[in-house]
N, C-alpha and C positions, 0 to 999 in steps of 0.2 A: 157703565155699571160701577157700584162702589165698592170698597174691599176693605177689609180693615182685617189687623192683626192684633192677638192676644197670648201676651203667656200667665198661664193660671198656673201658679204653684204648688208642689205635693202637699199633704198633711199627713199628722197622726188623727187617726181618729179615737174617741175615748177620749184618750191621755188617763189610762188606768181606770180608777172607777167611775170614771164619770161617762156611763155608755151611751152611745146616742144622744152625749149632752155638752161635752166639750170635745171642742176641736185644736188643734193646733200645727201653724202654718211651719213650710221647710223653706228654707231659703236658699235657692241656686238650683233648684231641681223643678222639676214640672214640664209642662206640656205648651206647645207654643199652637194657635188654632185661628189659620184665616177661615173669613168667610168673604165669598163674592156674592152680591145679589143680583137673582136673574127674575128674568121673567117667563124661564123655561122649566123645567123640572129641577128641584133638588137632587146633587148627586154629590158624591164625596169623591173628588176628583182623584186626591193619593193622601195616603199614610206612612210616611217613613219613621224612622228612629228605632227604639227599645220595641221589642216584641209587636211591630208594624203588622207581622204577618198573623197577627189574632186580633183585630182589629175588624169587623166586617166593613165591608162596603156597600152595603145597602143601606139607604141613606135613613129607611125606616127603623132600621138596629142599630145607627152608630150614633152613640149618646151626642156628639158635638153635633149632627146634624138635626137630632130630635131637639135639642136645646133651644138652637137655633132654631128652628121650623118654632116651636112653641112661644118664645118669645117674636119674631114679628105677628104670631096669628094671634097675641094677646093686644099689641103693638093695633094690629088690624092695618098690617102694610103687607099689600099684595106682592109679596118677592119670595124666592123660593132662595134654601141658602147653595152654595154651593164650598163645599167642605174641602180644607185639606191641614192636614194635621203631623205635623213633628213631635211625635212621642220620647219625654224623655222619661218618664214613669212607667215600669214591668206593668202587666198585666195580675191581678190576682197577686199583687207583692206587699198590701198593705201600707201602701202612702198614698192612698187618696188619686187613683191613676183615672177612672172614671168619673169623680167628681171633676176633674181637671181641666179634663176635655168636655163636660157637661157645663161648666163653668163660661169655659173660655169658648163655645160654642155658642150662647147666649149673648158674654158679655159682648163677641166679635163682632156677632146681628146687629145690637143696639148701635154700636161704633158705625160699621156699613151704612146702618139707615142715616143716619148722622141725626141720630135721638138724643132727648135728655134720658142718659143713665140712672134708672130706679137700681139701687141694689135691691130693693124688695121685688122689684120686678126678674131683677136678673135670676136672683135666688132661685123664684119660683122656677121658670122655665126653666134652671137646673136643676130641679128637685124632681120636677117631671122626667127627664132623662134621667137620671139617676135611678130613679122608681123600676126603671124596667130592664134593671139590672143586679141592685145592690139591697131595693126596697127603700121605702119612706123614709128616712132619716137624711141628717143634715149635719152630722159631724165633723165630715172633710169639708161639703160644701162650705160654711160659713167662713171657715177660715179659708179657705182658697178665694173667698168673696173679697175680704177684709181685712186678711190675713192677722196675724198676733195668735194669743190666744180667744177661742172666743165659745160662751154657753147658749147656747141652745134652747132657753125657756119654754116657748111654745110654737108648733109650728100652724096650728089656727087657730087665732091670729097669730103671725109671723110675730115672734120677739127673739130677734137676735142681740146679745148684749158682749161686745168688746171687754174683757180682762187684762188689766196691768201686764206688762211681761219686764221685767228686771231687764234693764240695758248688757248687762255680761252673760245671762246665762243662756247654754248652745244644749249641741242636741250632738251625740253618737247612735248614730242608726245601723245596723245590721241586719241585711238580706240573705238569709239563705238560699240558696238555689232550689227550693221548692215551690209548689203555688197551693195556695189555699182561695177556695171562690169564696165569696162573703157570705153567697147563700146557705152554702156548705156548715160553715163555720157559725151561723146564726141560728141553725138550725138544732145544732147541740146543744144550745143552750133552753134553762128550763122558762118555763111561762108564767109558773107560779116559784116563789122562793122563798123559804123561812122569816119570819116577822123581822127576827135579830139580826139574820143576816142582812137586811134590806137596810132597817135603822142604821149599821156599822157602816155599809157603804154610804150611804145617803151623809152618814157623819166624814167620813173622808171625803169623799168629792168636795161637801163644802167647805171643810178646813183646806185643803188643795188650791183651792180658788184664794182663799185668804193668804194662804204663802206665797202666790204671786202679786197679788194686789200688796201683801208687804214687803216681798222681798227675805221671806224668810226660807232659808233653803233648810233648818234644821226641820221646820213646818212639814213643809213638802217629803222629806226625806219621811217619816212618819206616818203621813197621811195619802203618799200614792201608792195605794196596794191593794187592787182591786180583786175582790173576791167573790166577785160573777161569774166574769168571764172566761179572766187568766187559767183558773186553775184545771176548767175543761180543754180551753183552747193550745193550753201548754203542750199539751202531748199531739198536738199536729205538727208542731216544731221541733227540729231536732237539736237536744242540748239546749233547748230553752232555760232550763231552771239552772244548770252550771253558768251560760252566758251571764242571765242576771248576776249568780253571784258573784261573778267574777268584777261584772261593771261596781255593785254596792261595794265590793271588798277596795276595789280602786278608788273611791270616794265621790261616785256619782251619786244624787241627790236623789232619784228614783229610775228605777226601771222595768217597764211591761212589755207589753204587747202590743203594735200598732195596728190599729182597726180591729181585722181578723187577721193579720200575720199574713207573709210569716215574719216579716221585717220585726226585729225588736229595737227599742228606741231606748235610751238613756238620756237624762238631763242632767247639766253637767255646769257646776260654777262657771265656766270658759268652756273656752273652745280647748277641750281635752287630748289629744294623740293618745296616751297613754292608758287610756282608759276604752280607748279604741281600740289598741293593742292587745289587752286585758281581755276582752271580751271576743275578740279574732282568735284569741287563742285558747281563748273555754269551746267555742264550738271544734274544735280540734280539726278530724278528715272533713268534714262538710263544708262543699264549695260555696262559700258567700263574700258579697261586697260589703264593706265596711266603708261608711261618710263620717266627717265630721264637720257637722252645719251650723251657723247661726240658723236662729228660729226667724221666721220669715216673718218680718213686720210691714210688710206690704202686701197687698191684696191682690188679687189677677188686673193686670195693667195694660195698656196697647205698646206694643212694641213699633 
């Protein structure tokens, strides 16, 4: 039987106003996800790492297995996967922790079968996993594909388009010790939205896009400041609006909310300390981990 190993990197999803349209990859974190193929039942053999113990085991709910199951029955290879998974992305923590393992569930299949690797194909069998979790979208996924930054144009037909990422600029991320579900958090949000409102985001996103494609951080600095999501989702998080200001007043280039939180992310000329610091210390009593990451410029890979 064959096996093959995957780690699929975390993401931000959004990246501010761009919901459900741009993604962007972490680098050094994420989820590592063998698959063996059997000719007996799919099962997910174990789950270790980061919050292992919310993780189901039934191989019908755990997205690396649905991924996989999905991609060989598009595949039309008769194997069943058999799952096991080192989590290193929280559960409900807003870095893209289900995409990851939806990802790297898929991609593991393809590798096992010892297929030519579609991304379009991978995608999809992670969009399916994903789906029945997070719901339709593809904001972590892409970038956990392909890593960098990357927009989300259409998902029928699939157009995934890769975005520039400036060679110095990093990321300070911030997890509070709370959890917010995605569905929770999508949920608040409205369905219809003021005409202005919509034109001003739709105007940021795209200038956003063009500060990375130029490298301009005054750009960005400007133009990342989503006014969808943030300003409902802020108040699931605690000390959200001090954190941010603390990261701007340190001289990060913008600062939101990843996915649905609660993780808040900054973008940062370099790899910052000090502005990790800054912001470690705007959320004051409340227990959280602070990174300080390059952006992940490579996609879910075999290990």
């Amino acid at each position: 039987m064959s096996t093959a190993t995957v780690f699929a990197p975390g993401s931000i999803g959004n990246v501010g106003p761009g919901f459900d349209v741009l993604g962007l990859a972490i680098d050094g974190i994420g989820d590592v996800v063998t698959v063996e193929l059997t000719d007996g039942e799919a099962r997910v053999a174990s789950v270790t790492g980061v919050d292992a113990e919310l993780i189901p085991l039934d191989p019908a709910k755990n997205v690396a297995s649905v991924a996989a199951t999905a991609w060989l029955r598009a595949a039309r290879i008769d194997k069943r996967p058999v799952v096991t998974i080192r989590k290193g992305l929280p559960v409900a923590g807003g870095l893209g922790g289900s995409a990851a393992s939806s990802v790297g569930g898929a991609y593991a299949a393809a590798l096992a079968a010892k297929a030519v690797q579609s991304a379009e194909e991978i995608i999809f069998a992670a969009l399916e996993a994903e789906s029945t979790v997070a719901g339709r979208h593809m904001d972590n996924i892409a970038p956990c594909a392909i890593g960098g930054l990357t927009l989300v144009r259409s998902l029928d037909p699939l157009d995934v388009l890769a975005v520039h990422v400036p060679s110095s600029w990093a990321l300070v991320l911030l997890t509070p010790k709370v959890r917010i579900e995605t569905r929770q958090a999508r949920s608040i949000l409205p369905e219809l939205w003021p005409r202005a409102s919509w034109v001003q985001q739709m105007a940021n996103t795209a200038s956003m896009v063009l500060a990375f494609a130029n490298e301009d951080g005054a750009l960005l600095r400007r133009s990342l400041d989503d006014l969808y999501a943030e300003p409902l989702r802020a108040n699931l998080i605690p000390n959200f609006r001090e954190v941010k200001r603390a990261a701007l007043h340190s001289g990060a280039l913008g600062c939101s909310i990843s996915g649905s939180g609660p993780t808040i992310f900054a973008i940062t000329r370099s790899l910052d300390p000090e502005c990790a610091e800054a912001m470690k210390a705007a959320m004051r009593d409340v227990p959280c981990e602070v990174r300080v990451a390059q952006i992940g410029r490579k996609g879910a890979h075999q290990r």
